[in-house]
C-alpha positions in Angstrom: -8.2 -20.2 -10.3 -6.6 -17.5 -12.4 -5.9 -18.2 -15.7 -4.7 -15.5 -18.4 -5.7 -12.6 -16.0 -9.4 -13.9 -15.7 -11.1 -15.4 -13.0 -14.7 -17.1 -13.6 -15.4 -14.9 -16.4 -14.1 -11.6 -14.8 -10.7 -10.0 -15.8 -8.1 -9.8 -13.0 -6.3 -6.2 -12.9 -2.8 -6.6 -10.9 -3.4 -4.2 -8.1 -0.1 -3.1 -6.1 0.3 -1.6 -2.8 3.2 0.7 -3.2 4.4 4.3 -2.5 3.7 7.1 -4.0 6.4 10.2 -3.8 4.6 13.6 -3.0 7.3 15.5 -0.8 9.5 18.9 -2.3 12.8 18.3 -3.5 15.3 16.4 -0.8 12.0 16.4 1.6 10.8 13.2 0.9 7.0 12.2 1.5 5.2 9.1 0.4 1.8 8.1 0.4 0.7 4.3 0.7 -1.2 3.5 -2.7 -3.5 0.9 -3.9 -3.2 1.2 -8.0 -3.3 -0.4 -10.9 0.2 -2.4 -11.5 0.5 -0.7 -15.1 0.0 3.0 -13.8 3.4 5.1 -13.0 4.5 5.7 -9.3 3.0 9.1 -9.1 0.1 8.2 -11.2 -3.5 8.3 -9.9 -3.9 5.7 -7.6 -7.5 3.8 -7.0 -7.2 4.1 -3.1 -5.1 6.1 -0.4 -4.4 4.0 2.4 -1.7 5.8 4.4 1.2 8.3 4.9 4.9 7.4 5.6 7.4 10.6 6.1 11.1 8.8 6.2 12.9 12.0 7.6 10.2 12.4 10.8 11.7 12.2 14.0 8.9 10.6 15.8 8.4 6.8 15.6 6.3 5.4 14.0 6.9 7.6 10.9 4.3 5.9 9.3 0.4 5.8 9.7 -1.6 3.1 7.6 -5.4 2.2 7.8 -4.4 -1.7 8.3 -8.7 -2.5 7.6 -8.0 -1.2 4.1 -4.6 -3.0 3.2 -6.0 -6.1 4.7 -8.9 -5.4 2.0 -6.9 -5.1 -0.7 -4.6 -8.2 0.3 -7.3 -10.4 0.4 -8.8 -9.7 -3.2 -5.3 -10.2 -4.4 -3.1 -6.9 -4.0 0.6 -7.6 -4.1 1.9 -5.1 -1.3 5.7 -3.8 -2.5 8.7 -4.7 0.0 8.4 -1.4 2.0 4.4 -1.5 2.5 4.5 -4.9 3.4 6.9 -4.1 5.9 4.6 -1.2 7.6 1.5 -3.7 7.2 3.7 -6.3 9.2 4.4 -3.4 12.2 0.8 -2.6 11.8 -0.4 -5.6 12.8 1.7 -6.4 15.6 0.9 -2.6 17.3 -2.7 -3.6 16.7 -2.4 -7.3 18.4 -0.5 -5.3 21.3 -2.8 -2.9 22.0 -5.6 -5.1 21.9 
C-alpha cells in the first residue's frame, strides 16, 4: 500500500517511461527512457531502454528491450501513451515469434 509516496518505510519516486528527443532540428529521434517523473524530457534519465526514429522507412521504427520495460512496469513505472503503445507491439511480436 502506498501512502504519501512511502511504501513500508521506503519512499516511492514516480518513475516514467517516456521519450526522450535526441534527433537535429526537423530530424526527429527519441530514445525510450526510464526517469524520474520530476526530471525534464531531455534530462538524464536512470535507464535507456530503446530507440524509436518516427521518419524511418522501415517498420518497426522502433526497437525496445521489452525484459527491461517489463522491469520497470512491475516496480511501478507509469509508461507514457506512446511507450505503452511500442511495449503493447512488443509483446505481441514476441508471443508471435515464439
Amino acid at each position: 500500500m502506498v501512502a504519501n509516496g512511502h511504501l513500508n518505510g521506503f519512499f516511492v519516486m514516480a518513475v516514467k517511461l517516456r521519450l526522450k528527443r535526441v534527433g537535429a532540428r526537423n530530424t526527429p529521434a527519441y530514445r525510450i527512457v526510464a526517469t524520474d517523473g520530476r526530471n525534464r524530457r531531455d534530462g538524464r534519465p536512470k535507464e535507456e531502454l530503446g530507440t524509436y526514429e518516427p521518419l524511418s522507412k522501415k517498420e518497426p521504427n522502433y526497437s525496445i528491450n521489452l525484459e527491461r520495460a517489463e522491469y520497470w512496469l512491475s516496480v511501478g513505472a507509469q509508461p507514457s501513451d506512446t511507450v505503452r503503445s511500442f511495449i503493447r507491439k512488443a509483446r505481441r511480436a514476441s508471443k508471435a515469434d515464439a
